[in-house]
N, C-alpha and C positions, 0 to 999 in steps of 0.2 A: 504493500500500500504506500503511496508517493503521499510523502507528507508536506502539508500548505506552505508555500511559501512564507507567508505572515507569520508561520513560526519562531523565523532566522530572526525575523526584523528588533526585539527582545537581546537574541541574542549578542547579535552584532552592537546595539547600541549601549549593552553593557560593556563590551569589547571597547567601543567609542569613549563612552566617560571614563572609564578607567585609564587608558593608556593618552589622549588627546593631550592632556597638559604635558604629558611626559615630552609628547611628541615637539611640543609646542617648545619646551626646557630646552630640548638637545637642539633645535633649528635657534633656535638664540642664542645660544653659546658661540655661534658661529657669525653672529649681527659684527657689521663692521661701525657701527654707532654707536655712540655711549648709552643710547636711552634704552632699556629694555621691553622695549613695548610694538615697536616699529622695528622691521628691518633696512636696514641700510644697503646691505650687500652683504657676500659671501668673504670670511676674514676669520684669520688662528690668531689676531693679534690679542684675543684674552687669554688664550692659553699660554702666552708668553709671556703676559702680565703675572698670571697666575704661578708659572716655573720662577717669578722673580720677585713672586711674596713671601716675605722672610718671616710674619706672623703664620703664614698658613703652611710653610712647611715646616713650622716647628709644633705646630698641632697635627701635624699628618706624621712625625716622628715619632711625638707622645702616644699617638692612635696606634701602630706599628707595634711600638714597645709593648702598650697592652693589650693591644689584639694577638701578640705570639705571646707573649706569655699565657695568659688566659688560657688559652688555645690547647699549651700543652699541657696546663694544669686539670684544667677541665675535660680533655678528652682521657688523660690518665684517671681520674678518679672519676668520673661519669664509665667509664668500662668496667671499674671496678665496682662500681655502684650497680649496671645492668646486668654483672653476673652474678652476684651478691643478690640480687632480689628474685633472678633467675633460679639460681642453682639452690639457693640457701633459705630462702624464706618463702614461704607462701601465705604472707601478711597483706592483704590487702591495704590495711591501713598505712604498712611500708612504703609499699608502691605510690598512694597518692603525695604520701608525704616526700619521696622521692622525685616525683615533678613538679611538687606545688612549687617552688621559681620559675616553672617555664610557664605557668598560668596566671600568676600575681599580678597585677597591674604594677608597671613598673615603675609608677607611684608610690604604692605602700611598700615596695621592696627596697626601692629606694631612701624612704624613712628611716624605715625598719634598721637600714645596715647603716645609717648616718648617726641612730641611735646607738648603736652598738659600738661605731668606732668610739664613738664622747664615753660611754660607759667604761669602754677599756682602756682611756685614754690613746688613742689611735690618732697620730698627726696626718692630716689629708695629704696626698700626692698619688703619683704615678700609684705606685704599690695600692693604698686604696680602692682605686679604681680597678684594678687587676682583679684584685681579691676577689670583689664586687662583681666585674662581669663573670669570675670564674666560678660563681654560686650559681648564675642561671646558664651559662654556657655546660654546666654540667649536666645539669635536668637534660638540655636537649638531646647532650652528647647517650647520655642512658635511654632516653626513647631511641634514637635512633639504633644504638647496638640492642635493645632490646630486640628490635624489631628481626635485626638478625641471628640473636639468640632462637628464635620461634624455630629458623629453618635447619640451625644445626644440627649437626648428628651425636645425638646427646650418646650413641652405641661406641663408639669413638671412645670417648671420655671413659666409660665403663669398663670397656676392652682394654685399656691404658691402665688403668687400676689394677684390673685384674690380673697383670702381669707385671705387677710391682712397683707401679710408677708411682712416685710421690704427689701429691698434689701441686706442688710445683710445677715438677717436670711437665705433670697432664696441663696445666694453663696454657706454659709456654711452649709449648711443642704442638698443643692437640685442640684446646680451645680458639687462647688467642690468633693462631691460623686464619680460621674461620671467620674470625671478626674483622678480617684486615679489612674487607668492605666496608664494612659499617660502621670502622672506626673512623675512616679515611671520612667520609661521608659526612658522620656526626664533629669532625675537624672542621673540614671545611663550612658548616652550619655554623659552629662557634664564633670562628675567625669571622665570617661576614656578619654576624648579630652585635659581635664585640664593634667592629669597624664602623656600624650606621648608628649604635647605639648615642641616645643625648639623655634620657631623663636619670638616669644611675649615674651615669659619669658626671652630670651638672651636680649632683647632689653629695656626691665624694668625691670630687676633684679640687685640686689646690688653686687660688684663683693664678696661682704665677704657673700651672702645670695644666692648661684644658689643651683636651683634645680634640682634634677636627670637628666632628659634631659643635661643639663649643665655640670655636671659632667664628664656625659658619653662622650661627644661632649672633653673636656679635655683630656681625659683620650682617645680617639682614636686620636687623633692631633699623637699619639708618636705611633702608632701601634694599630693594632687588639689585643687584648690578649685571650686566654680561660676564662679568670675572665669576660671579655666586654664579652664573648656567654653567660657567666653564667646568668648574670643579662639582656640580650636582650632577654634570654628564661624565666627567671621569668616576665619582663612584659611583654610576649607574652601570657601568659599564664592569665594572669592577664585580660588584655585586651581583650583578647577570651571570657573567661567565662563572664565579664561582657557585653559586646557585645550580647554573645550570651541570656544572662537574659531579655537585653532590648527589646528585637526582641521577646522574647516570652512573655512578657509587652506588646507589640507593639498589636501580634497577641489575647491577652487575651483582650485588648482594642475592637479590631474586633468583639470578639464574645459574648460582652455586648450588640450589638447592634438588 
């Protein structure tokens, strides 16, 4: 049965609001006019304003710094965390408590961990921030290995014991294996939520230490500029392509199975 036409037309126009500004961001990035509103002509010269901002590449440094750290904090102890709730517990109450950062609003987690550093007397900077993304960068990093825990070969692991293996040995030889996709996968998730993230970083960053996000959030207070498209299309662009590596991570995960 050939289905109405009229049905696409929904679909497409969500397709339309959703992506249109984006479309609109990356065609002005490229405006050769100061005004951001009007195109002038086709022009890189904000990208080379943007290579010659000495604010914004020191918040793309700070970004860097916490996005790999985070990255590898959080995919290390988010693996251990999704085998751990895998292998070892069948607590319900575990498991939600084990994603409630990836579901928080990142308002109250934000508080939450701004309260905490004042409590323990915690000086704000870089490290703060790390810290900080690497509580929710974990939640995600254990969904997603979770997800490939489901398809392992849990016979593997049993057959490895059974012939004397230590629990050690079984992780590192026989589990961990298995999870390369999904840890690769749940990395790259980290490092891109660490990288666009603003409301946790504004709220545990040193004001002499903000990060991109922070910058950027500065620097639009006073106006849009062509320089702000220039650099919202390089991490757009940025974020894509990692995105899209994880999702084919994700699917490479699938067809180990």
């Amino acid at each position: 049965m050939r289905r109405p036409r009229l049905l696409y037309v929904p679909f497409w126009m969500t397709y339309v609001f959703l992506y249109a500004p984006i479309a609109v961001l990356v065609v002005m990035s490229f405006n050769s006019g100061d005004s951001p509103y009007s195109f002038d002509g086709f022009s890189l010269k904000w990208y080379g304003e943007l290579a010659g901002n000495a604010e914004i590449g020191k918040g793309l440094v700070n970004t860097l710094l916490v996005a790999a750290g985070s990255t590898v904090l959080a995919t290390a102890l988010g693996t251990l965390l999704a085998v751990g709730l895998a292998r070892y517990s069948r607590s319900k109450v575990l498991d939600a408590i084990g994603v409630l950062p990836a579901v928080l609003p990142d308002l109250v987690l934000a508080i939450g961990l701004l309260v905490f550093y004042g409590t323990v007397k915690m000086t704000l900077g870089l490290h703060s921030v790390l810290l900080a993304h690497t509580v929710f960068g974990m939640a995600f990093v254990a969904a997603v290995v979770r997800t490939r825990l489901t398809h392992a070969d849990f016979s593997l692991e049993e057959a490895s014991r059974d012939l004397g293996a230590t629990p050690a040995t079984t992780f590192f030889r026989i589990t961990l294996p298995q999870l390369v996709p999904g840890i690769a996968a749940g990395a790259l998730l980290a490092f891109t939520l660490s990288v666009d993230e603003f409301v946790i970083a504004f709220f545990t960053a040193a004001p002499t230490e903000p990060t991109l996000p922070i910058v950027i959030y500065s620097m639009v207070r006073f106006g849009v500029t062509p320089e702000i498209n220039a650099l919202a299309t390089l991490l757009l662009a940025v974020s894509f392509t990692v995105v899209i590596v994880a999702q084919r991570m994700t699917r490479l995960t699938e067809s180990f199975t």
